[in-house]
Every structure is written in C-alpha cells, then in structure tokens.
Residue frames as a rotation matrix with the C-alpha (Angstrom) as fourth column:
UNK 1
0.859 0.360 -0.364 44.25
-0.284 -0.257 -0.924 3.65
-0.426 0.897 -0.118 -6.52
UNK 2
-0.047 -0.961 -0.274 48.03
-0.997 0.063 -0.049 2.80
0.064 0.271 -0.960 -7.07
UNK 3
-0.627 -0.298 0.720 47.50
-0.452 0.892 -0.025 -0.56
-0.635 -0.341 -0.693 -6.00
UNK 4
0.407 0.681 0.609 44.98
0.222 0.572 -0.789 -1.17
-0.886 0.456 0.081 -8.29
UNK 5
0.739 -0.205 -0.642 47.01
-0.673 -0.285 -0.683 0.57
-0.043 0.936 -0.349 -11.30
UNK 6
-0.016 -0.888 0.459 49.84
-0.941 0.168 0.292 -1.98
-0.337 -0.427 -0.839 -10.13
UNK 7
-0.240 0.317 0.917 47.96
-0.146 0.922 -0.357 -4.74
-0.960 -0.220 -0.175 -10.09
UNK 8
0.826 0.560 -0.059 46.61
-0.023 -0.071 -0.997 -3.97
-0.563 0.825 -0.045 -13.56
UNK 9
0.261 -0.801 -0.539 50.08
-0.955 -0.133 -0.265 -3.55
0.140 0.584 -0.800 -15.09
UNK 10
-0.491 -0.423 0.762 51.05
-0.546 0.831 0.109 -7.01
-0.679 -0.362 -0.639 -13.47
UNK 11
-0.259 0.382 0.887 48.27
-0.137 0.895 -0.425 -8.45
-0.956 -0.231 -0.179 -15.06
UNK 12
0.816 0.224 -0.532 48.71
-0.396 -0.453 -0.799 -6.91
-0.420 0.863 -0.281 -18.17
UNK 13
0.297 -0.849 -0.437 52.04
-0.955 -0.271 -0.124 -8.15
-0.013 0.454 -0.891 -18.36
UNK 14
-0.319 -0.210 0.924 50.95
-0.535 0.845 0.007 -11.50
-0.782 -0.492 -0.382 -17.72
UNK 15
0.402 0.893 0.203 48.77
-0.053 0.244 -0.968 -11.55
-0.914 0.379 0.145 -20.46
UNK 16
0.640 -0.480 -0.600 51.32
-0.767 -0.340 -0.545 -10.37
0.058 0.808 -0.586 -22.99
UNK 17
-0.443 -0.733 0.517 53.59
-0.812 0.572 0.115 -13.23
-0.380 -0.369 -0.848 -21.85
UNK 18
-0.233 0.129 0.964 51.21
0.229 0.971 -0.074 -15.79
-0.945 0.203 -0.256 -22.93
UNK 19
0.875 0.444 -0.192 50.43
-0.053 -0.306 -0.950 -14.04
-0.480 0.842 -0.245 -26.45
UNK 20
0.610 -0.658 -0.441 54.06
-0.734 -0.260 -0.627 -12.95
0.298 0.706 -0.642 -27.36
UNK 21
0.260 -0.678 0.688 55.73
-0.112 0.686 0.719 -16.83
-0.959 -0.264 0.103 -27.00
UNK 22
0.813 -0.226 -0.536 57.91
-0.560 -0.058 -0.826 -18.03
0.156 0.972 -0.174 -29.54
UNK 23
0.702 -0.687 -0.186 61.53
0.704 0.631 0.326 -19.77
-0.107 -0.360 0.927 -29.55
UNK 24
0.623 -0.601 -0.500 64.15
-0.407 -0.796 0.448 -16.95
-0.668 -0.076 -0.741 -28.82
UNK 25
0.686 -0.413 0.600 66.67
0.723 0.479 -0.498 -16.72
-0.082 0.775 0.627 -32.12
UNK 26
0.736 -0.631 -0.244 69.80
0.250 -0.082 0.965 -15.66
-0.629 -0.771 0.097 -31.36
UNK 27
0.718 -0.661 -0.217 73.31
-0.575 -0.388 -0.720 -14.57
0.392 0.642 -0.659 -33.09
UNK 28
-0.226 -0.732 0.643 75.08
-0.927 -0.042 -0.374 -15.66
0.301 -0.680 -0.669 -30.69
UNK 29
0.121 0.389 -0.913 75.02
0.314 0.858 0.407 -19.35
0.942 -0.336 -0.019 -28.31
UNK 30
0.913 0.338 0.230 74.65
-0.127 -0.300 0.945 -19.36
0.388 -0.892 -0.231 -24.59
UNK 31
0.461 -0.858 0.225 78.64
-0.641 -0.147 0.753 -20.22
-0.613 -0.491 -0.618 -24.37
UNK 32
0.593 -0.190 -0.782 81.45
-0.762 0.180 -0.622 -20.68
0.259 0.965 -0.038 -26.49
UNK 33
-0.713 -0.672 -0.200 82.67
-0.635 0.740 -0.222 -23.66
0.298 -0.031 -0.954 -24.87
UNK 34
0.325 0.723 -0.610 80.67
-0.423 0.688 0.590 -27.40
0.846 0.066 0.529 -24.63
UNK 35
-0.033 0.157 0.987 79.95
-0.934 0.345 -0.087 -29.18
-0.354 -0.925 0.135 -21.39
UNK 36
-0.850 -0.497 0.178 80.12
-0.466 0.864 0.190 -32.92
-0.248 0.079 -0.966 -21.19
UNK 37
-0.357 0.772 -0.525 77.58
-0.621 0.224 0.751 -35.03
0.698 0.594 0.399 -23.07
UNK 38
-0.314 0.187 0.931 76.12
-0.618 0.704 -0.350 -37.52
-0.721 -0.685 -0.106 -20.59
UNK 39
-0.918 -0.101 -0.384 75.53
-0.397 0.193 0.897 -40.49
-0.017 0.976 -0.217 -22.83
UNK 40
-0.539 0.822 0.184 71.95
0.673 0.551 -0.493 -41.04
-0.507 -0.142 -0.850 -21.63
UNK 41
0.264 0.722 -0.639 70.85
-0.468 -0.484 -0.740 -38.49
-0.843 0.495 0.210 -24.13
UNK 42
-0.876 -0.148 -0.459 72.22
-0.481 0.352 0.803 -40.60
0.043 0.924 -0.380 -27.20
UNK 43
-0.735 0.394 0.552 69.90
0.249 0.914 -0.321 -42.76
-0.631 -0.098 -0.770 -28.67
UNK 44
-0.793 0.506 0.340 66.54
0.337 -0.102 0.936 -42.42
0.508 0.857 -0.090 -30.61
UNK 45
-0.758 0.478 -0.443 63.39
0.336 -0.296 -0.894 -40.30
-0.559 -0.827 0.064 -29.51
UNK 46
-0.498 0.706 0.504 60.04
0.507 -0.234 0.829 -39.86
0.703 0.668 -0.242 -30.20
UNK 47
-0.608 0.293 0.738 57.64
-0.353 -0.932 0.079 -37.10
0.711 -0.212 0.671 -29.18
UNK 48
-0.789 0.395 0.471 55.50
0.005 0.770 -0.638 -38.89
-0.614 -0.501 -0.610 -25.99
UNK 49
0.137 0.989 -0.052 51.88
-0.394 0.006 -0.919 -37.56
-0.909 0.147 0.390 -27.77
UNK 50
0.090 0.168 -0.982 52.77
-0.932 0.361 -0.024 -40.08
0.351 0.917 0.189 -30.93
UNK 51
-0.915 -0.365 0.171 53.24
-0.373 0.928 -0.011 -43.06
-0.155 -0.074 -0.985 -29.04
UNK 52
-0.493 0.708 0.506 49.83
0.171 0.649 -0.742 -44.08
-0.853 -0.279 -0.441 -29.43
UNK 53
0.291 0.487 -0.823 49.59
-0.478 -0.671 -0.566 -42.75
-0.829 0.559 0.037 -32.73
UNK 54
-0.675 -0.673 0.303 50.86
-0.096 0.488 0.868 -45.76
-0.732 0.556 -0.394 -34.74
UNK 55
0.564 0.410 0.717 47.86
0.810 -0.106 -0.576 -45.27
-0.161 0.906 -0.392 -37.89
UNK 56
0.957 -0.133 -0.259 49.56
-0.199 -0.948 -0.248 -41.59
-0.212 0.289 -0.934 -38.25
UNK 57
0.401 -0.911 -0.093 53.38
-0.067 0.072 -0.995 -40.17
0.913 0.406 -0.032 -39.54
UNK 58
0.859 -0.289 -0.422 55.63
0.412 -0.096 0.906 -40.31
-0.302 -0.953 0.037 -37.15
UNK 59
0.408 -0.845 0.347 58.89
-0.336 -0.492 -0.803 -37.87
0.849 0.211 -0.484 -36.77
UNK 60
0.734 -0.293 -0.612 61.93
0.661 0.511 0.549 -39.21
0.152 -0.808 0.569 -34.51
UNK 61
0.806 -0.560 0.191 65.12
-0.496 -0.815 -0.298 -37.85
0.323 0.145 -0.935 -33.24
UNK 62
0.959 -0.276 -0.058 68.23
0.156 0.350 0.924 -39.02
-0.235 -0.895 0.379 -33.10
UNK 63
0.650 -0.551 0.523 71.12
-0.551 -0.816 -0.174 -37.66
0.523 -0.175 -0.834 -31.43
UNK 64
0.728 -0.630 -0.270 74.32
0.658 0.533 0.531 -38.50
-0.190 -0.565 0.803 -31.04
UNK 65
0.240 -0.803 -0.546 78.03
0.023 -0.557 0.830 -37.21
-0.971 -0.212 -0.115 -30.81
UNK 66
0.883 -0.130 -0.450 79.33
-0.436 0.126 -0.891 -35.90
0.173 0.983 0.055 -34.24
UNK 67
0.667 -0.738 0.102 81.75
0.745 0.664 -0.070 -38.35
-0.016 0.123 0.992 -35.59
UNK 68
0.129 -0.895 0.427 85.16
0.689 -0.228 -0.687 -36.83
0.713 0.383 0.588 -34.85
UNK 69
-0.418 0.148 0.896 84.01
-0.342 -0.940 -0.004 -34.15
0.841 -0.308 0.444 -32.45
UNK 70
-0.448 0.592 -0.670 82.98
0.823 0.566 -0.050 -35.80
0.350 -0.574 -0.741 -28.33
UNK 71
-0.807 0.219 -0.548 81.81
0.039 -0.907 -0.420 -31.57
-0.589 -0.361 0.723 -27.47
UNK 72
-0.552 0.669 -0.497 79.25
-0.831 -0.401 0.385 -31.37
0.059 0.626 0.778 -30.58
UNK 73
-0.220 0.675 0.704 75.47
0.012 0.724 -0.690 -33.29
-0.975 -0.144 -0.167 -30.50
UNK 74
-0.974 0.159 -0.159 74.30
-0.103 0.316 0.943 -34.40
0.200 0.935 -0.292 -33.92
UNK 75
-0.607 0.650 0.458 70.68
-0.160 0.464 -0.871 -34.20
-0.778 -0.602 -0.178 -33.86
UNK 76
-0.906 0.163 -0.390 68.43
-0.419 -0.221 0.881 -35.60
0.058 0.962 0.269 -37.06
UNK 77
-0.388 0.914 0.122 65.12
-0.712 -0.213 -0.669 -34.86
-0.585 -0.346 0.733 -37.24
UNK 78
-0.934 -0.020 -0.357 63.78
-0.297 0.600 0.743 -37.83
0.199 0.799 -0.567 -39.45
UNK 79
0.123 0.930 0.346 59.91
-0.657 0.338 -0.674 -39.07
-0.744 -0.145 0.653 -40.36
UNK 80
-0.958 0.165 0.235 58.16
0.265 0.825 0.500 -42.33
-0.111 0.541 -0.834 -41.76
UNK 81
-0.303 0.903 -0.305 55.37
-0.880 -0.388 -0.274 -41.55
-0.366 0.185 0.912 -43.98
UNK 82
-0.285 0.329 0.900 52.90
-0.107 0.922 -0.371 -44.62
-0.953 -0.202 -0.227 -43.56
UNK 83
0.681 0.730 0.063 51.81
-0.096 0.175 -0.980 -43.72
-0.726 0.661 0.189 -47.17
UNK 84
0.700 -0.489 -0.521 55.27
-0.642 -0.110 -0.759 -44.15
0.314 0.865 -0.391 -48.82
UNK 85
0.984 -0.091 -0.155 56.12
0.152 0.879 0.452 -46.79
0.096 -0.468 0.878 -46.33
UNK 86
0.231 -0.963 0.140 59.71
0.686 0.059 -0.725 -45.43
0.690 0.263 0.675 -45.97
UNK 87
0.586 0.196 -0.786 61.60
0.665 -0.670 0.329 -43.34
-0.463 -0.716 -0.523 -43.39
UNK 88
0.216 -0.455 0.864 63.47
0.795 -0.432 -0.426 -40.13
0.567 0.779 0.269 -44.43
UNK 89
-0.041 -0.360 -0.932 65.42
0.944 -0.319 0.082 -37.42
-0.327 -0.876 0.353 -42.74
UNK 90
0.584 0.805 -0.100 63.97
0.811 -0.584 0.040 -33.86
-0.026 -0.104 -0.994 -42.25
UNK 91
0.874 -0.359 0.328 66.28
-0.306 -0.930 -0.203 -31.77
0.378 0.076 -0.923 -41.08
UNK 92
0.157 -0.694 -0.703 69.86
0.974 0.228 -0.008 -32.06
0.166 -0.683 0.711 -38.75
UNK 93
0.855 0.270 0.442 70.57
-0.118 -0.729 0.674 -30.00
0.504 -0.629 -0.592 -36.32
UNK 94
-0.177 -0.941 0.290 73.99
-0.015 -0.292 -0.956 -29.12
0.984 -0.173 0.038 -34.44
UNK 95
0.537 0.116 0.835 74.33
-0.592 -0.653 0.472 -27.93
0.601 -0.748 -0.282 -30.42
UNK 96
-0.651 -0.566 -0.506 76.67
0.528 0.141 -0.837 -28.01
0.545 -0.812 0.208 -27.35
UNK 97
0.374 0.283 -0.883 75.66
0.767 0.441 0.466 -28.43
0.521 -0.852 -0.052 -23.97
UNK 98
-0.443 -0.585 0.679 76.03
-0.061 -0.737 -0.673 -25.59
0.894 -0.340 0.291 -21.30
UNK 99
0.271 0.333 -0.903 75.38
0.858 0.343 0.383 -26.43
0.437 -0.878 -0.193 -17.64
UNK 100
-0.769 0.019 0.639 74.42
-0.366 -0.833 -0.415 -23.13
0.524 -0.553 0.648 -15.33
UNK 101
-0.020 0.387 0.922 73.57
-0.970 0.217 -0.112 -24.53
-0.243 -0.896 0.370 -11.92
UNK 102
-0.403 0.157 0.902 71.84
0.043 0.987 -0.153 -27.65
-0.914 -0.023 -0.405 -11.96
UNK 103
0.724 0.649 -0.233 70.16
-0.294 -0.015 -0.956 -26.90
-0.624 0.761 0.180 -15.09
UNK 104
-0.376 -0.728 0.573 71.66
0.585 0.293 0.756 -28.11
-0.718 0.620 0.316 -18.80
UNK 105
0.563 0.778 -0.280 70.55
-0.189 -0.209 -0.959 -26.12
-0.805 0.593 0.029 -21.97
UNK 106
0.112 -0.365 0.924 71.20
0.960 0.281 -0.005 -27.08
-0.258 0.887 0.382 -25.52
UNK 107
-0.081 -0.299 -0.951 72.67
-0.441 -0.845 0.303 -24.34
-0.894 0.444 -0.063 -27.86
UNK 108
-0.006 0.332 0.943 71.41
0.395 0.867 -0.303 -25.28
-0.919 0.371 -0.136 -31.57
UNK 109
0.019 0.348 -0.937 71.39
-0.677 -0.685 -0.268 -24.25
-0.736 0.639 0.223 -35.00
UNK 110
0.727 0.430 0.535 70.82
0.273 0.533 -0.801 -25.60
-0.629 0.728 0.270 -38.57
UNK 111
-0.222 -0.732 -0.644 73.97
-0.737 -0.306 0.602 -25.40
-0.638 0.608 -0.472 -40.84
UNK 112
0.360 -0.011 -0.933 74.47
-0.896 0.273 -0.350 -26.66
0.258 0.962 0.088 -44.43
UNK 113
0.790 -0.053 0.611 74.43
-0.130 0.959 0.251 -30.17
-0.600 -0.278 0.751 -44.75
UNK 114
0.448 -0.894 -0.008 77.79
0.564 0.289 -0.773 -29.99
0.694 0.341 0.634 -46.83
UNK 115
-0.059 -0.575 0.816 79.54
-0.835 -0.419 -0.356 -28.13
0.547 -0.702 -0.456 -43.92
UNK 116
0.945 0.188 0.266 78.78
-0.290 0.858 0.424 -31.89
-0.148 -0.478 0.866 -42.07
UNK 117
0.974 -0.223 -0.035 80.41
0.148 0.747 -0.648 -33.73
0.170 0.626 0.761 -44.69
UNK 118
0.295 -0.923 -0.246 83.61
0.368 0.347 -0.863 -32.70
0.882 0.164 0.442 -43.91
UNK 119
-0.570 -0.580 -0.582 85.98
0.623 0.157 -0.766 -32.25
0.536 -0.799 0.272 -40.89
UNK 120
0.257 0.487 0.835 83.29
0.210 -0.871 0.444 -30.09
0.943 0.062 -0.326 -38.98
UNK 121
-0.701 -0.704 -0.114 84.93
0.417 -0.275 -0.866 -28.08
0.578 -0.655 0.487 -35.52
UNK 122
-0.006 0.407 -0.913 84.37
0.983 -0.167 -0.080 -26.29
-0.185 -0.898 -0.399 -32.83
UNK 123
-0.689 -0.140 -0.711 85.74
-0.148 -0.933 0.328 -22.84
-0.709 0.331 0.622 -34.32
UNK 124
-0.966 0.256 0.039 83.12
-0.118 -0.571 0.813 -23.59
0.230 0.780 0.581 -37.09
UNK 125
-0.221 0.721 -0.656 80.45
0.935 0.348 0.068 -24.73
0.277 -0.599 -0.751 -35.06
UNK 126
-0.065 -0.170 -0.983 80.88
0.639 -0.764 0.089 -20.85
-0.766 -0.623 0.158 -33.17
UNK 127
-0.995 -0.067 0.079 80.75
0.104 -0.603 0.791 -19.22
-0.006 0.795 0.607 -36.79
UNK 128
-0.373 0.840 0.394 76.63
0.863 0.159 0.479 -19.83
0.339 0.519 -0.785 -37.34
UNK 129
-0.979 -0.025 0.201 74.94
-0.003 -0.991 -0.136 -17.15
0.203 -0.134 0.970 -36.61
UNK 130
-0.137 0.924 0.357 71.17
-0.914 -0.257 0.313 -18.29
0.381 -0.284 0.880 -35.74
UNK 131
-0.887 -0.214 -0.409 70.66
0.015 0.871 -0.490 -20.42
0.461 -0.441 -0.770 -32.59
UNK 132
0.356 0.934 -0.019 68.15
-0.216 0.102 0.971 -21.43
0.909 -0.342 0.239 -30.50
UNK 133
-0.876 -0.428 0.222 68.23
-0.335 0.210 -0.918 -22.33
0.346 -0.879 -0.328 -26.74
UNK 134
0.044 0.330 -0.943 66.85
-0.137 0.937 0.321 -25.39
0.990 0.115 0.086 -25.08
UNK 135
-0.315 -0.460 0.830 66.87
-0.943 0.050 -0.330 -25.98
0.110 -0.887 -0.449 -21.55
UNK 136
0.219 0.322 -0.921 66.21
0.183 0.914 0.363 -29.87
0.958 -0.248 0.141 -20.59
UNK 137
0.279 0.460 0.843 64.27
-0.727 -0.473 0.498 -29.83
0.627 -0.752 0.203 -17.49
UNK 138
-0.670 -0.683 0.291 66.45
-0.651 0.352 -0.672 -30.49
0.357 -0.639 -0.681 -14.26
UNK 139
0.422 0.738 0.526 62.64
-0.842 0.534 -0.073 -32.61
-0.335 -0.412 0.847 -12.82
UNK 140
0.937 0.093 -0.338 63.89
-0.171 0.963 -0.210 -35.74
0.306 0.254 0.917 -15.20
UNK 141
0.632 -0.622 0.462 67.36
-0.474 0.161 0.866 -35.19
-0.613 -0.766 -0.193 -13.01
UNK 142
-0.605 0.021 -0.796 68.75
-0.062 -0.998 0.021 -34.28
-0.794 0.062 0.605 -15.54
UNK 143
-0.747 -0.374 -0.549 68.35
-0.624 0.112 0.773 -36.41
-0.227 0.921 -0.317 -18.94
UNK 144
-0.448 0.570 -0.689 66.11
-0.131 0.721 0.681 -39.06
0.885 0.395 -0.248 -17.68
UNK 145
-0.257 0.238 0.937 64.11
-0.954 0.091 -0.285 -40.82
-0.153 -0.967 0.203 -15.33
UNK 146
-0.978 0.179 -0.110 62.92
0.143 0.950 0.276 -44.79
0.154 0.254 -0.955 -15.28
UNK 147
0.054 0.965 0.257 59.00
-0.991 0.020 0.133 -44.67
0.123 -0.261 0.957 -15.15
UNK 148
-0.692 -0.042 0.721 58.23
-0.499 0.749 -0.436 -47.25
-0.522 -0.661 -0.540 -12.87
UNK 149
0.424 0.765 0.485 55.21
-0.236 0.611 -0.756 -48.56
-0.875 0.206 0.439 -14.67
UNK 150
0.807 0.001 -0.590 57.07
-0.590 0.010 -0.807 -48.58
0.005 1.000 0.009 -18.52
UNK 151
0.284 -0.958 -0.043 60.56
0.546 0.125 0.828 -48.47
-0.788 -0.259 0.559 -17.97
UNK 152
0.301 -0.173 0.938 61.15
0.917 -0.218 -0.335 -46.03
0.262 0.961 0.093 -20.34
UNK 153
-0.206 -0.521 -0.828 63.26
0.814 -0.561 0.151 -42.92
-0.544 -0.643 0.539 -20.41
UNK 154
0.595 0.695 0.403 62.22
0.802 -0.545 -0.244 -39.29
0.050 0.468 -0.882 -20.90
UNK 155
-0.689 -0.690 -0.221 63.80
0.687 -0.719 0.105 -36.13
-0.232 -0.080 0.969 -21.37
UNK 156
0.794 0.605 -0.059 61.35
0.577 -0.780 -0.243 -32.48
-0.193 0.159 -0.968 -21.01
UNK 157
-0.588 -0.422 0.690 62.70
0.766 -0.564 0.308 -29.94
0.259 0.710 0.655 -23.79
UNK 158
0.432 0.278 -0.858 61.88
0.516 -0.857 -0.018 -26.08
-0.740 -0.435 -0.513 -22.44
UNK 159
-0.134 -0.633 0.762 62.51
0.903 -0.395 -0.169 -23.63
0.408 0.666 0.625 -25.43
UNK 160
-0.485 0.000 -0.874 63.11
0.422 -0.876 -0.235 -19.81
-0.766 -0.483 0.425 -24.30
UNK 161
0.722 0.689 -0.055 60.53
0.560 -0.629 -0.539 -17.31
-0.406 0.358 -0.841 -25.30
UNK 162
-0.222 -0.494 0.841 61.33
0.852 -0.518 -0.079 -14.86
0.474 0.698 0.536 -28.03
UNK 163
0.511 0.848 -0.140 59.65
0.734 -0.346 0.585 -12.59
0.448 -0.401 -0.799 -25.37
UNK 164
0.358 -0.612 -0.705 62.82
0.639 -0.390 0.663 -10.60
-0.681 -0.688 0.252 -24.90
UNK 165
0.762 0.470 -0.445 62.87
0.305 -0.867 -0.393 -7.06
-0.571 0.164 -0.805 -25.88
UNK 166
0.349 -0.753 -0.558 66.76
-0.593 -0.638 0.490 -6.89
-0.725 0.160 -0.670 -26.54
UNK 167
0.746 -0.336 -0.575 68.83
-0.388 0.483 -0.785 -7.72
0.542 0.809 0.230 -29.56
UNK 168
0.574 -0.691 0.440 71.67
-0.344 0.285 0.895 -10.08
-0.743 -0.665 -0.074 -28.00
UNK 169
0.865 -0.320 -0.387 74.85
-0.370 0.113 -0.922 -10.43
0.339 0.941 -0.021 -29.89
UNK 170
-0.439 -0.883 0.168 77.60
-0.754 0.260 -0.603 -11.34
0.489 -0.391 -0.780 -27.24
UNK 171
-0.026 0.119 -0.993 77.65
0.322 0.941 0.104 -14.55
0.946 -0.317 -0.063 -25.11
UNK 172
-0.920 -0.285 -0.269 78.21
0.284 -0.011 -0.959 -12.98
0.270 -0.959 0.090 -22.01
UNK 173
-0.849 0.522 0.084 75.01
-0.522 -0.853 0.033 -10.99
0.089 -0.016 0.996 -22.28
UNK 174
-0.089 0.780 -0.620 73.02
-0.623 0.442 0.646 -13.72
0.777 0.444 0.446 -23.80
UNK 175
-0.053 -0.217 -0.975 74.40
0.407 0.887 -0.220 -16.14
0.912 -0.408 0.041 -20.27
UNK 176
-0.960 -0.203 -0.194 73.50
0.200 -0.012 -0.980 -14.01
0.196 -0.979 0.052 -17.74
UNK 177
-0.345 0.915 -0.209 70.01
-0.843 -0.204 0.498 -13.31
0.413 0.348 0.842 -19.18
UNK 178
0.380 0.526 -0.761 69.39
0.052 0.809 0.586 -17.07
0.923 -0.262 0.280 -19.08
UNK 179
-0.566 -0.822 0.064 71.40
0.160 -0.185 -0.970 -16.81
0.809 -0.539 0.236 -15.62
UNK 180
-0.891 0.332 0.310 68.92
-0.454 -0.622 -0.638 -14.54
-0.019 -0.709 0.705 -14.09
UNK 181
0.209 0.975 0.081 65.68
-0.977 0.211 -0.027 -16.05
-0.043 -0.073 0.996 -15.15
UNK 182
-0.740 -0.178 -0.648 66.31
-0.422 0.874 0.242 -19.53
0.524 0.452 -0.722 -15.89
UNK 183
-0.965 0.071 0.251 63.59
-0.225 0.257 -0.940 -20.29
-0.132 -0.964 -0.232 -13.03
UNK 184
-0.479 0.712 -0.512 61.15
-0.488 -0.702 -0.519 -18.23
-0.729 0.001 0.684 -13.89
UNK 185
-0.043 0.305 0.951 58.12
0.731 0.659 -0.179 -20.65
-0.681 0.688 -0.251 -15.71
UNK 186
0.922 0.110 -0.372 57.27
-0.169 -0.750 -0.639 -16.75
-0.349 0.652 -0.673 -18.44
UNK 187
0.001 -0.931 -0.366 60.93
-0.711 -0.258 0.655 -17.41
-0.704 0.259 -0.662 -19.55
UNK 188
-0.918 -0.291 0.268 60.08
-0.005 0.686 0.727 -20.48
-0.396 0.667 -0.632 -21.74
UNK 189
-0.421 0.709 -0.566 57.37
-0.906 -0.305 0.292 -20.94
0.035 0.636 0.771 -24.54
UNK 190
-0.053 0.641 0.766 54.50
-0.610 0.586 -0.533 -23.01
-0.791 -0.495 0.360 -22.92
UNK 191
0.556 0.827 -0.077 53.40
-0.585 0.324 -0.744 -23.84
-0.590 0.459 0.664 -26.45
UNK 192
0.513 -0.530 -0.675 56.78
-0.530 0.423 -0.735 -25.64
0.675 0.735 -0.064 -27.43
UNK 193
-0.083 -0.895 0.439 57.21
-0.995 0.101 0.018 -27.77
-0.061 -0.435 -0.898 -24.72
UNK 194
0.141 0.080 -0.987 58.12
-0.659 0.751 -0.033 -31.49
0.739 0.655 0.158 -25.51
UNK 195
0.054 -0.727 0.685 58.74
-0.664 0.486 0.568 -34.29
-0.746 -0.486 -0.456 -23.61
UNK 196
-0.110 -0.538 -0.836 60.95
-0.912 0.389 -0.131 -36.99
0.396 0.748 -0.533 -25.22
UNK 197
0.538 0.182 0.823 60.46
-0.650 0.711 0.268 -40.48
-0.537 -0.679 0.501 -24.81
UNK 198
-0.501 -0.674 -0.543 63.63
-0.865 0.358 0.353 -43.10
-0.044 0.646 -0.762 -26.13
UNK 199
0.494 0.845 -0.207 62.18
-0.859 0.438 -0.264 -45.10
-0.132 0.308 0.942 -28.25
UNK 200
0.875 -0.322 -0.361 65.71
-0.096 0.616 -0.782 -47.06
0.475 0.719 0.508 -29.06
C-alpha cells in the first residue's frame, strides 16, 4: 500500500512538471562574473521551424559582443514583415556566459535601450534586476555542430522552468540550484525549447 501511495506521488509530481513550465525570472544572474564568448555564437540566427517558411514573417537574432565590452553578448531580436517589406528590430537583449561543467548558460535580461547608448559596464550590467537563464545544450558540443548533409550550424537553447518553489535573490543560491539539477530533463521548459540555425 506504501508503494502504491509512492508511486502515485511520483506520478503526480510528474504531471505537475509538465503543467507548471515557464521560463524561471530571477533577481539575481547565475554569476557575477562572464566566461569567455566563443566566437562561434556571433553571427545571425533564425529559429530552424521558419526555414521553410519563406511566404510567412520571419524573426532573427543577432548576437554579438557589445561594442566596448568583450564579457557582455548583445542580442537583437529583429523581424521582416513580408507585408511592409522591411526588417525592424523587436527587442535587445543583454547576457554573460557562465560555464558549470561542460555545460554553458546564458544569463539575460532586457534593459532600457538608452542605458545601451552610452558607455554600458559590467557593474551596470549586475544592477538589472529581472533575468532569465538559458542553458545551450552541451549535444551541439557546445555552440555548434556542422550537419553533414547542409553544412550549417546550430545551437539548442534550454530555458529553466519557473517550476521552482523558492524566491532566489543571491547568486550563490541561484548557482548551486542550477549546479544540482542542471541534468535533470523537468529542470527546463519543454515548451520553450529552440534550436538555432546561423543563417549569416
């Protein structure tokens, strides 16, 4: 009778895992210092499930080192709407690079586009106060891979589930969390993974 109330909690708690997904939003990043950029993530990227979508919009990304700064990624989210024939840029996005194990994960957030414009740091980079976390999956080793039949390079984007009970406000807290589970497939939100494919 225990083993069946066990089992039932297990399977209860599996179930809740795929209902409560989300991207985990943070105070805090996964570590106030940036790992090295490899430069095979610059460039331009599109989402793979639009390559074949060339009647529809399309939304790219591209991501490079902010000017002035080789520790911070620039990433701008930009679309071409086929009915105004023009492209135009969505959003931009911030994030440094933390490597735990073999794995890499992006730290990210959205800051005022006049905080860009001018000399933007590392100490102010560490001021925002809502991030996300990214892991880019260690399979494409890390950044890419060559597909033998295209040649074309990919990068799989893994956001963490909001599926975590505590509030996290320190870095240490927020880096041994991802620490402990990083493995574990219930730690990331099925419905928001991507894979990238450089289009440029």
């Amino acid at each position: 009778m225990k083993t069946n109330s066990t089992v039932w909690k297990l399977m209860l708690f599996a179930s809740l895992t795929f209902i409560l997904t989300g991207c985990l939003e943070t105070e805090v990043p996964l570590s106030n210092k940036a790992d090295r950029v490899p430069s095979s993530i610059m460039g331009t990227w599109i989402k793979s499930d639009q390559l074949n979508e060339k009647d529809k919009d399309i939304t790219k990304f591209k991501v490079a080192l902010l000017p002035g700064n080789q520790n911070i990624i620039k990433i701008e989210e930009i679309s071409y709407s086929k009915e105004m024939e023009s492209w135009s840029t969505d959003r931009t996005y911030v994030g440094h690079l933390t490597r735990i194990g073999d794995d890499l994960f992006i730290s990210y957030c959205e800051p005022d586009a006049s905080v860009l414009e001018s000399a933007y740091t590392m100490s102010e980079h560490l001021t925002n106060t809502s991030w996300r976390i990214c892991k880019i999956s260690s399979r494409f080793n890390p950044f890419y891979v060559q597909s033998k039949s295209d040649n074309v390079s990919m990068m799989k984007l893994r956001w963490v589930t909001e599926n975590i009970l505590d509030e996290i406000k320190e870095i240490p807290v927020l880096y041994n969390l991802v620490a402990s589970h990083k493995d574990l497939s219930w730690f990331y939100d099925k419905d928001d993974d991507l894979v990238w494919i450089k289009s440029e």
